[in-house]
C-alpha positions in Angstrom: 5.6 -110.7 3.2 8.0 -108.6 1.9 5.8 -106.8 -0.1 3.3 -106.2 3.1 5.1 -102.7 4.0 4.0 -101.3 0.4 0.5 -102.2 0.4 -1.0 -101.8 3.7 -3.4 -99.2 4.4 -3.5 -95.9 6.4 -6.1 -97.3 9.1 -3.9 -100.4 9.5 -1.1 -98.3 9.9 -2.7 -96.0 12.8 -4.1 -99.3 14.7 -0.6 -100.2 14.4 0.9 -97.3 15.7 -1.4 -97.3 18.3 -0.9 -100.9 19.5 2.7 -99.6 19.8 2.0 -96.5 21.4 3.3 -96.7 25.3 1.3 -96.1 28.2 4.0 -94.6 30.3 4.7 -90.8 31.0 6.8 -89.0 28.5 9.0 -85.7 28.2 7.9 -83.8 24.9 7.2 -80.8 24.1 5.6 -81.6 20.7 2.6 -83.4 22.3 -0.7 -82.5 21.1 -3.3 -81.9 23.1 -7.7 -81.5 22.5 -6.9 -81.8 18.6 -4.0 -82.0 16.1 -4.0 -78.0 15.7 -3.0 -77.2 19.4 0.1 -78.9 19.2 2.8 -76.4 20.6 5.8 -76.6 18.5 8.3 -74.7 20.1 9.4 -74.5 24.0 7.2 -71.3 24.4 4.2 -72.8 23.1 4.6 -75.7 25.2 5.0 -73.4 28.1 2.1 -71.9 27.3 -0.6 -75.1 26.9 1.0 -75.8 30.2 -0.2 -72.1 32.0 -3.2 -72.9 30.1 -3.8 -75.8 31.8 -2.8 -74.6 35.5 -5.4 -71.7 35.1 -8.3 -74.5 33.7 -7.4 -76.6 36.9 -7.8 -73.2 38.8 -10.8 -72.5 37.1 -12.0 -75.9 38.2 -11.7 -76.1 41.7 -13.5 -71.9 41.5 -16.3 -73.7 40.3 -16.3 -76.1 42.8 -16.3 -73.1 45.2 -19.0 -71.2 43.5 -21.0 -74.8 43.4 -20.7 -74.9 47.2 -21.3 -71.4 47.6 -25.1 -71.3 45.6 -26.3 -74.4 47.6 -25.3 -72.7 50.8 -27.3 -69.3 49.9 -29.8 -71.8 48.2 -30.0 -73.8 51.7 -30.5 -70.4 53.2 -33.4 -69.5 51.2 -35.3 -72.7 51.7 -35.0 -72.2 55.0 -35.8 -68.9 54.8 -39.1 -70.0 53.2 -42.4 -68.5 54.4 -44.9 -71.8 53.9 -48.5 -71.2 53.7 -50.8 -73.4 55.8 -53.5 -75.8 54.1 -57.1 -75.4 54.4 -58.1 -78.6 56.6 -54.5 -79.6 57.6 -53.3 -79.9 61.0 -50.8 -77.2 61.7 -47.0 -78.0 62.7 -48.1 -77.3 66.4 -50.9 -79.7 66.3 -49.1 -82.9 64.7 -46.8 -82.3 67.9 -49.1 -81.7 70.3 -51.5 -84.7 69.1 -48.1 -87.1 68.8 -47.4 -89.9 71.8 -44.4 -89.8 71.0 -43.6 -86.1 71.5 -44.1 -85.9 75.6 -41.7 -87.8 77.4 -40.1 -87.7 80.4 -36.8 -85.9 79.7 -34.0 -86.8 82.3 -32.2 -83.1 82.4 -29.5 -81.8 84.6 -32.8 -79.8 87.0 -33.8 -83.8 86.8 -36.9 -85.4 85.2 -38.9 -83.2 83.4 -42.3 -84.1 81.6 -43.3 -80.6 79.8 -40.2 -80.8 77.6 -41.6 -82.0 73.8 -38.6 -83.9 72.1 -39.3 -83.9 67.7 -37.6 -86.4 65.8 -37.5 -85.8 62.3 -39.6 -89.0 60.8 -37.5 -89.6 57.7 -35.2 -87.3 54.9 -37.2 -85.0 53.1 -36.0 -84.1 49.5 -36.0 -80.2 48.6 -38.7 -79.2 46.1 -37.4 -78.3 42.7 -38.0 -75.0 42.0 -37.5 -73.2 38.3 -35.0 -70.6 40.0 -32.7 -73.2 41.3 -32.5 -76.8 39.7 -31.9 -75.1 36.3 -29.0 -73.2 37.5 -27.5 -76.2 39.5 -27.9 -78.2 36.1 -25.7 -75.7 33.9 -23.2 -75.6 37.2 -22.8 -79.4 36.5 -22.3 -79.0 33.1 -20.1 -76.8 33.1 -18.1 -78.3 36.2 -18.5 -81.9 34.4 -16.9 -80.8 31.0 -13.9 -78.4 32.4 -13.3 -82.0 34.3 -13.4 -83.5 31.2 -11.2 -81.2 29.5 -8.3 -81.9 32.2 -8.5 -85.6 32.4 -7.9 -85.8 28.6 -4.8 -83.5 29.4 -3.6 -85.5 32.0 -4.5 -88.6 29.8 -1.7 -87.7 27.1 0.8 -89.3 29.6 2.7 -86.0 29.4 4.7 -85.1 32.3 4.5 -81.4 31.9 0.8 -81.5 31.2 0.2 -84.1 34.0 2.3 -81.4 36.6 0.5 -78.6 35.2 -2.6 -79.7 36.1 -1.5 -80.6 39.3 0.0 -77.5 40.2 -3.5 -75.3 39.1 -5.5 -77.8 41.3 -3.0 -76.9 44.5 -3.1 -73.2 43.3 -7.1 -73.2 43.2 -7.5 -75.7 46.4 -4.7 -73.3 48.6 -7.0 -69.8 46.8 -10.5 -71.1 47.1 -10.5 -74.6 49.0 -12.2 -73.0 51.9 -15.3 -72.4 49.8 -15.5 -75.7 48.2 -17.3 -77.3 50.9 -20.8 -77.7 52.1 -22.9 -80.1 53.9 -26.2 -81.5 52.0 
């Protein structure tokens, strides 16, 4: 047993080490972060990963904004949309006008009314994909998805410093650009 320490292997030693590592949140500012290279070590450099990662989590919610802001001018243009009528299809003014459903009476405040036509939309139609949006939308995710990525595996170090900075550039981009960052599908 004694002789265990001499002879054991570098793998066993980093399952080891790992098995012993703690999963609480620590003070250092030696802790390395996306690979072994970028590990700050000095104060300043520490600092530094730290602005880093307050202007990714500012970056991040800008693309959250800029996500919300194509589908609203993308919304726009779909409904902006000129359509052209089918050959031998019953035009939008027809359906209606051929529907039981569509005449009612209407009870309004000037009383019952029968020439009022009341539409109900029959179920949710999905938007087309089109070659000048879905693309587009696609490298948004991306790139939204792996900037995510990027500040999860900072925040998953367990380091304070990191943890707070990431914080902080998520308030910072939220109290800049939170406005933005919402839409209604």
């Amino acid at each position: 047993m004694g002789d265990m320490g001499m002879g054991m292997t570098t793998s066993n030693m980093t399952n080891m080490s790992m098995s012993m590592m703690s999963m609480t949140f620590f003070t250092s500012t030696m802790t390395p972060i996306y690979s072994a290279m970028w590990t700050p070590i000095s104060a300043g450099q520490y600092a530094g990963t730290c602005i880093f990662l307050v202007i990714l989590a500012t970056i991040f919610r800008a693309l959250l904004a800029a996500r919300a802001w194509k589908e609203t001018a993308w919304l726009d243009a779909e409904f902006n949309r000129r359509y052209i009528t089918v050959a031998g299809r019953p035009s939008t003014a027809e359906r209606i006008a051929s529907d039981v459903d569509s005449k009612r009476m209407t009870l309004t405040e000037n009383g019952v009314e029968e020439g009022v036509m009341v539409v109900k939309k029959r179920s949710m139609d999905t938007r087309p994909w089109r070659i000048t949006t879905d693309p587009l939308r696609a490298v948004m995710d991306t790139i939204i998805a792996g900037v995510a990525y990027l500040l999860m595996l900072a925040v998953m170090t367990m380091n304070v410093g990191y943890f707070l900075s990431v914080l902080g550039g998520t308030f910072l981009g939220s109290l800049a650009l939170g406005r933005y960052a919402t839409f209604e599908h």
